[in-house]
C-alpha positions as CSV (number, residue, x, y, z in Angstrom):
1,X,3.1,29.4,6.0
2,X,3.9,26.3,4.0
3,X,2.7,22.8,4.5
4,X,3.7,18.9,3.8
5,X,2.7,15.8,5.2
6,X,4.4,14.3,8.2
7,X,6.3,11.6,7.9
8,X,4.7,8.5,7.5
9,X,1.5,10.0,6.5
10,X,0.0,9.3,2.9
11,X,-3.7,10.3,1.3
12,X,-6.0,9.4,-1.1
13,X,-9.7,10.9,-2.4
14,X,-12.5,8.3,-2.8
15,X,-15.8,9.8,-3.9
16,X,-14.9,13.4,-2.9
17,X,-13.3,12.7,0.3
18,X,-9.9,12.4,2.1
19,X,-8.8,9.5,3.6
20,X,-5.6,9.4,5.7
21,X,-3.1,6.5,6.5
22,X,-0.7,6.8,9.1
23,X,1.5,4.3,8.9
24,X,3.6,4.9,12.7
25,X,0.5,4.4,14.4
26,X,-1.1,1.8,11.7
27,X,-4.8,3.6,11.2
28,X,-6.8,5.2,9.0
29,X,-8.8,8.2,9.6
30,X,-11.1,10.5,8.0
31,X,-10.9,14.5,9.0
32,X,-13.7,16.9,10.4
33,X,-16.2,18.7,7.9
34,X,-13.5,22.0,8.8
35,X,-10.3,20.5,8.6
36,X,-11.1,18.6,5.5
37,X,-12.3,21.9,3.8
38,X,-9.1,23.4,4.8
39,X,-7.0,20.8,3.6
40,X,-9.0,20.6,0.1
41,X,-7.9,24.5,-0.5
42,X,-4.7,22.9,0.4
43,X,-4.5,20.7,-1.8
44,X,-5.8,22.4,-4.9
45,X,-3.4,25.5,-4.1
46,X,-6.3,28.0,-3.1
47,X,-5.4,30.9,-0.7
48,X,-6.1,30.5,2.9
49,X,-6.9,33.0,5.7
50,X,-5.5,33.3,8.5
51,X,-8.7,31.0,10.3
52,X,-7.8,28.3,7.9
53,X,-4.1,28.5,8.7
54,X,-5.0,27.9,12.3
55,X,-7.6,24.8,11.2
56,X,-4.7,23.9,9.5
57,X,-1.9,24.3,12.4
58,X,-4.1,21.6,14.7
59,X,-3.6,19.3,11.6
60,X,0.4,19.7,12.5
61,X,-0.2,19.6,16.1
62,X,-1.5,16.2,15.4
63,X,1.3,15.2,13.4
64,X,-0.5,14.6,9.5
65,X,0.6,17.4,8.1
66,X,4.3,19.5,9.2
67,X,5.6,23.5,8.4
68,X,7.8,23.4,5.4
69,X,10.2,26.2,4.2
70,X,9.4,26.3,0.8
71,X,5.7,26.2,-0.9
72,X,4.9,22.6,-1.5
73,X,1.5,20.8,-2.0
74,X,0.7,17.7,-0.3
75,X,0.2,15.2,-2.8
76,X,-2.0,11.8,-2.8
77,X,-1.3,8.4,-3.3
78,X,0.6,8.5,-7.3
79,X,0.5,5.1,-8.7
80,X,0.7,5.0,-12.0
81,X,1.4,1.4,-12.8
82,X,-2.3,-0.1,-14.1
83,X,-3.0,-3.7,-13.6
84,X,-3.2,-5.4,-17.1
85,X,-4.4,-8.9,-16.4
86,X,-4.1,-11.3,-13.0
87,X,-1.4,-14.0,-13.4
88,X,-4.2,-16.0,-11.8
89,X,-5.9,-15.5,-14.8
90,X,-3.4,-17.3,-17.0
91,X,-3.2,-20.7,-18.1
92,X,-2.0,-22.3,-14.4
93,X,0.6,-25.1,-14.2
94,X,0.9,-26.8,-11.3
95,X,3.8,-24.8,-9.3
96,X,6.9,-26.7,-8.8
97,X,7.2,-28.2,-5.5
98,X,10.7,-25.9,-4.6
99,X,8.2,-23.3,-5.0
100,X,5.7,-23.9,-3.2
101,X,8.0,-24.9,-0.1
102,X,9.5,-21.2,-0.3
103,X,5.7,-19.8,-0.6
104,X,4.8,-21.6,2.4
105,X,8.0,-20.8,4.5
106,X,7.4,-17.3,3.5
107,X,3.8,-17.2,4.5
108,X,4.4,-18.9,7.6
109,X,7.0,-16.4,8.7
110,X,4.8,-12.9,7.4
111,X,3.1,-12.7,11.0
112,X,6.3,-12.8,12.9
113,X,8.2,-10.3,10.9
114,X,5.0,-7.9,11.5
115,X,4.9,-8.8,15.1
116,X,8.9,-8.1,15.5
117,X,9.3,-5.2,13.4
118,X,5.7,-3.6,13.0
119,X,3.9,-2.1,10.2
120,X,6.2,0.6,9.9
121,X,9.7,-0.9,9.8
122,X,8.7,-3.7,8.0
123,X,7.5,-1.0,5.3
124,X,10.9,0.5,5.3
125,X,12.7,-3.0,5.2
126,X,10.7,-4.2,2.0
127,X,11.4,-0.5,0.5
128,X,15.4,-0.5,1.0
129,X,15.2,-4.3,-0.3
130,X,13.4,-3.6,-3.4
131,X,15.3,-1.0,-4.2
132,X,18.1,-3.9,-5.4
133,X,15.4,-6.0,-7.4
134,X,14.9,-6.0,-11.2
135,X,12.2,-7.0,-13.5
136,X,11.3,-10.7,-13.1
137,X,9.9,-12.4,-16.7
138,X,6.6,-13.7,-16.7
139,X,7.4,-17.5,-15.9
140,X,9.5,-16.4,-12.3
141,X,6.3,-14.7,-11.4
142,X,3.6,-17.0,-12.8
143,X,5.6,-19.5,-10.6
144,X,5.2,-17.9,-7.5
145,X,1.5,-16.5,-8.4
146,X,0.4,-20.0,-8.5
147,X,2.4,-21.4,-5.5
148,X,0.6,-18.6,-3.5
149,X,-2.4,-19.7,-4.8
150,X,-2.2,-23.2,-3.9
151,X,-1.8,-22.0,-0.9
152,X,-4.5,-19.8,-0.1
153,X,-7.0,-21.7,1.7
154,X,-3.9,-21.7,4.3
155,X,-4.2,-19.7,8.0
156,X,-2.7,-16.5,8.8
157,X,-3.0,-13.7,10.7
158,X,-6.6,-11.7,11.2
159,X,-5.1,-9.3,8.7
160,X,-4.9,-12.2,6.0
161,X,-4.5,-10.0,2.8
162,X,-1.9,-7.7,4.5
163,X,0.2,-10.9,5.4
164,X,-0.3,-12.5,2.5
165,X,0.8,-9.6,0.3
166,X,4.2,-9.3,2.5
167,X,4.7,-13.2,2.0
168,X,4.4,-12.7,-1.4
169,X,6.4,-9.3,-1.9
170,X,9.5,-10.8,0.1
171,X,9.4,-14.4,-2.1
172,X,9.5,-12.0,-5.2
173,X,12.5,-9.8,-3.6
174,X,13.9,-13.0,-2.8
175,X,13.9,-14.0,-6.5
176,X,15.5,-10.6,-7.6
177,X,12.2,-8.8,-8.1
178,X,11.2,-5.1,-7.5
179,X,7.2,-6.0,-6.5
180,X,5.1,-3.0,-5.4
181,X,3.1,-3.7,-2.2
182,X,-0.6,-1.7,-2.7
183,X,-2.4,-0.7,0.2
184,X,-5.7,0.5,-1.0
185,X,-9.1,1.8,0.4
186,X,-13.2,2.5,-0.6
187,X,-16.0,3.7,0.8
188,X,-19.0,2.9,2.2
189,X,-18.5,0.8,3.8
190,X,-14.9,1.6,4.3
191,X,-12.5,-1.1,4.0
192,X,-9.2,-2.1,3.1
193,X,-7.4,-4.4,0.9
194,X,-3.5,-4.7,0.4
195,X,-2.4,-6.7,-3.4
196,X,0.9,-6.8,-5.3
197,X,1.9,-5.7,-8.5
198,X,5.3,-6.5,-10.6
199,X,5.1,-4.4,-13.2
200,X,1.6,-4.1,-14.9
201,X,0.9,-7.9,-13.3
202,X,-1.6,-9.0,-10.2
203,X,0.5,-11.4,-8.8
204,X,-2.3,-12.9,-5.9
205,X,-5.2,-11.6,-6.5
206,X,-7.7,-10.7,-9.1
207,X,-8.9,-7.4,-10.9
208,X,-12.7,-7.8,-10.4
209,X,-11.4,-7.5,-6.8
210,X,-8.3,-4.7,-6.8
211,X,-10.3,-2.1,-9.2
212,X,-12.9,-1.1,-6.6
213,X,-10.0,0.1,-4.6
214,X,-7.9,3.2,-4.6
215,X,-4.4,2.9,-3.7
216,X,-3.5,5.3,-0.7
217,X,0.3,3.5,-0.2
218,X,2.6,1.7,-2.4
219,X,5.6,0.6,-1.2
């Protein structure tokens, strides 16, 4: 029998273990001692017996991982864009006041997209859109970098990061751009942080505070 993940469903490994998102049903999860052994030989292409197919068939029953036809491998998180430097780390000019207006109308309607479309659609919206964009120079993006910024002492939503992060992926699409969303995760404690990228840019956040994470999602 051969095995993928189900849809919706992407991994990472922090500090030896698994963690799952599932996107449909917006959690994270860790597996049992068992399952997480079976899906390790998984992943690393050992052999399994016919016990670890079965550990591995109440993985499908739960919908993480499905049957496929050919031999695949399920595959973690792949980002391989490395932040160089923070555009917050650059020499700041005040943002132009156009910009600032479209950072804040953006901001102020994250939460309601989320709440209309949910995690998942909204995903697959800011996917299909990007898939238009282009590479934005440094000034378009240093432009809306700082905009956010001036406006980050600003309410949102409980998930703050997450919102802001889709605020500031859409005003980039808007521009043209082809931003990459990051949802990434660490261990103990466990938490979560979300971040964009253009390119080899942090657009609105900082380094010290992205590296402790590893990505699990980029959209």
């Amino acid at each position: 029998m051969h095995y993928s993940l189900a849809s919706g469903i992407s991994f990472c490994r922090v500090a030896g273990r698994f963690i799952f998102l599932d996107v449909p049903r917006d959690r994270y999860f860790c597996l049992s001692a068992e399952s997480e052994r079976c899906f390790a030989q998984l992943v690393d292409g050992e052999s399994l017996s016919q016990r670890e197919h079965a550990v591995l068939a109440q993985l499908v029953a739960g919908r993480i991982l499905k049957d496929a036809a050919e031999e695949a491998v399920p595959l973690a998180c792949q980002f391989t864009s490395p932040v160089r430097q923070s555009l917050l780390d650059t020499e700041q000019r005040p943002p132009a006041l156009p910009h600032v207006l479209a950072a804040a109308f953006s901001l102020a309607s994250a939460p309601a997209r989320l709440r209309l479309l949910g995690f998942d659609r909204l995903l697959q919206e800011t996917a299909r859109r990007k898939g238009r964009g282009r590479d934005l120079g440094t000034e378009q993006l240093s432009a809306v970098a700082f905009a956010f910024d001036r406006l980050r002492l600003v309410a949102t939503a409980h998930d703050r990061c997450l919102v802001r992060s889709i605020a500031a992926a859409r005003r980039l699409i808007a521009l043209g751009g082809r931003p990459d969303l990051v949802i990434g995760v660490k261990l103990q404690p466990f938490k979560a942080h979300c971040w964009v990228q253009h390119g080899p840019w942090l657009v609105n956040d900082r380094t010290e505070v992205v590296r402790d994470f590893t990505p699990i999602l980029v959209v």
